[in-house]
C-alpha positions as CSV (number, residue, x, y, z in Angstrom):
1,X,-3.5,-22.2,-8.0
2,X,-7.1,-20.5,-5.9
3,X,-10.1,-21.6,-6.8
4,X,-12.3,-19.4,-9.5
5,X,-14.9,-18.5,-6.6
6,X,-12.7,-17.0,-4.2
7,X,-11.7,-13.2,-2.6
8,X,-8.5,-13.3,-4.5
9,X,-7.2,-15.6,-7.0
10,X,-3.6,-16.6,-7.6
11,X,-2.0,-18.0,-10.4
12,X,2.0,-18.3,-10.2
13,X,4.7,-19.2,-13.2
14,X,7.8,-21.0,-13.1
15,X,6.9,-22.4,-9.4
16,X,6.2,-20.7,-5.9
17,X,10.4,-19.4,-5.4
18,X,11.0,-18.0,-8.9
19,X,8.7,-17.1,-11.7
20,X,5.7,-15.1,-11.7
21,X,2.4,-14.2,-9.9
22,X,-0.8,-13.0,-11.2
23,X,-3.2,-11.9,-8.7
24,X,-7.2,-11.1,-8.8
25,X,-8.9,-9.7,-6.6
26,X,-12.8,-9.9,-6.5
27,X,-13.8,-8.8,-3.1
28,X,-14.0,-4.8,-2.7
29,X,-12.9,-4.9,0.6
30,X,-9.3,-6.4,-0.1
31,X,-8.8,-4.2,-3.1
32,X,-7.1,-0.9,-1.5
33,X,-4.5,-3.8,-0.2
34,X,-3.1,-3.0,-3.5
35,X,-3.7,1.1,-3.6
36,X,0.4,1.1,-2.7
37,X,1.4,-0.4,-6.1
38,X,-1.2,1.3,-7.8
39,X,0.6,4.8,-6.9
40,X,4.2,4.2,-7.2
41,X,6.0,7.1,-8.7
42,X,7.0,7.0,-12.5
43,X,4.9,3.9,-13.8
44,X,1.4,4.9,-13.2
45,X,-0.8,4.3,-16.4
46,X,-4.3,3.9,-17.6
47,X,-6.9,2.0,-18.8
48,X,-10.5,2.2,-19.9
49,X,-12.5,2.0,-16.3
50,X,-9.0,2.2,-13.6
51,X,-5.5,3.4,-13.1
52,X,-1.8,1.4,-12.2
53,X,1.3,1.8,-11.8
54,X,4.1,-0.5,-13.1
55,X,8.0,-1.4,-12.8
56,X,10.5,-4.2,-14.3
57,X,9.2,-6.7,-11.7
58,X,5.7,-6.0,-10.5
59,X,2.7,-4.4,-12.1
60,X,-0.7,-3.3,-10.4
61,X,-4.3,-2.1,-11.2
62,X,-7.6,-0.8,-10.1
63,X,-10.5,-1.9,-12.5
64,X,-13.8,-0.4,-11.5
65,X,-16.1,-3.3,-12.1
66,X,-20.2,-3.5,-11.5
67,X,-19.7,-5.2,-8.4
68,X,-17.5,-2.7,-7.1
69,X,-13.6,-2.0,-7.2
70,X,-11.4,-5.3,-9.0
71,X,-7.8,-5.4,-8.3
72,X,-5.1,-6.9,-10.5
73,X,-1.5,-7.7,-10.0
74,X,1.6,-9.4,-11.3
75,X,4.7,-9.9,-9.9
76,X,8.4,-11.4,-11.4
77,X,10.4,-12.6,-8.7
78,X,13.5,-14.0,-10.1
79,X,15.2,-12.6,-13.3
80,X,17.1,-16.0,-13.5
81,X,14.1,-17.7,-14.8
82,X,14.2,-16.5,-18.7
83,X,11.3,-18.6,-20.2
84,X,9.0,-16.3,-18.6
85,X,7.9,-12.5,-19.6
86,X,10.0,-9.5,-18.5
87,X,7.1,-6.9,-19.5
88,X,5.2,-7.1,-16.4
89,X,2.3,-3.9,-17.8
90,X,2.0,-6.0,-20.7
91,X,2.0,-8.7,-19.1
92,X,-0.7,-7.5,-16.3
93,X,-2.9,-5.8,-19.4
94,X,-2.9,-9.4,-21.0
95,X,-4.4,-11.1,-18.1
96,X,-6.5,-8.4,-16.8
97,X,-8.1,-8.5,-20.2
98,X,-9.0,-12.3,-19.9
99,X,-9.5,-12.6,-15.9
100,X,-12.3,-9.5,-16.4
101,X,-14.4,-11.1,-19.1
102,X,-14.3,-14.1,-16.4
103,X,-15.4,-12.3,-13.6
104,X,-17.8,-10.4,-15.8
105,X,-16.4,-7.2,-15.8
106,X,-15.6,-5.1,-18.7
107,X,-12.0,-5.2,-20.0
108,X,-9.7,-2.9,-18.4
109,X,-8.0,-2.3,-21.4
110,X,-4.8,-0.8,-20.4
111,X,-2.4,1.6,-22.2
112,X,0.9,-0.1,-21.0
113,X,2.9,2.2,-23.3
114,X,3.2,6.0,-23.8
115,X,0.8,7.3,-26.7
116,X,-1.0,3.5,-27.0
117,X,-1.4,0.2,-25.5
């Protein structure tokens, strides 16, 4: 949906009203946009080089990356839709994985369940 070389880049699922949204952001600045749903009380996990927190709909995370901090996100915004995943962490762990290795950071590699990942 954004283009590869921009300060954040979106993809959405299942269209712009329901579905989901995976966010990237590359530009250090714009990351503590996200420190809010990073912290939220009960979901926070961890992964190899950051730290997130996630819920039923929306999932974040802070990658430490050479170029500075890389944020991550993913949102579900309508339950109605069923073709699309309900496991937002593993959901967000999938695709920060794959947009990491295209930024050139290392994978975040996040345990998105208790004892493993």
């Amino acid at each position: 949906m954004s283009p590869d070389a921009g300060p954040a880049r979106i993809c959405e699922l299942g269209g712009s009203r329901v579905g989901t949204k995976l966010v990237t952001i590359t530009d250090p600045l714009l990351v503590p946009l996200l420190n809010a749903s990073v912290r939220q009380p009960g979901g926070e996990f961890e992964g190899a080089n950051g730290r997130g927190s996630g819920s039923d709909s929306e999932a974040a995370f802070v990658s430490d990356c050479q170029s500075g901090q890389v944020g991550f996100f993913a949102q579900r915004r309508d339950d109605s839709y069923s073709d699309l995943p309900t496991d937002m962490r593993g959901m967000l762990a999938r695709y920060a994985d794959a947009q990491a290795e295209s930024i050139g950071c290392a994978p975040p590699r996040m345990e998105t369940e208790a004892g493993g990942d």
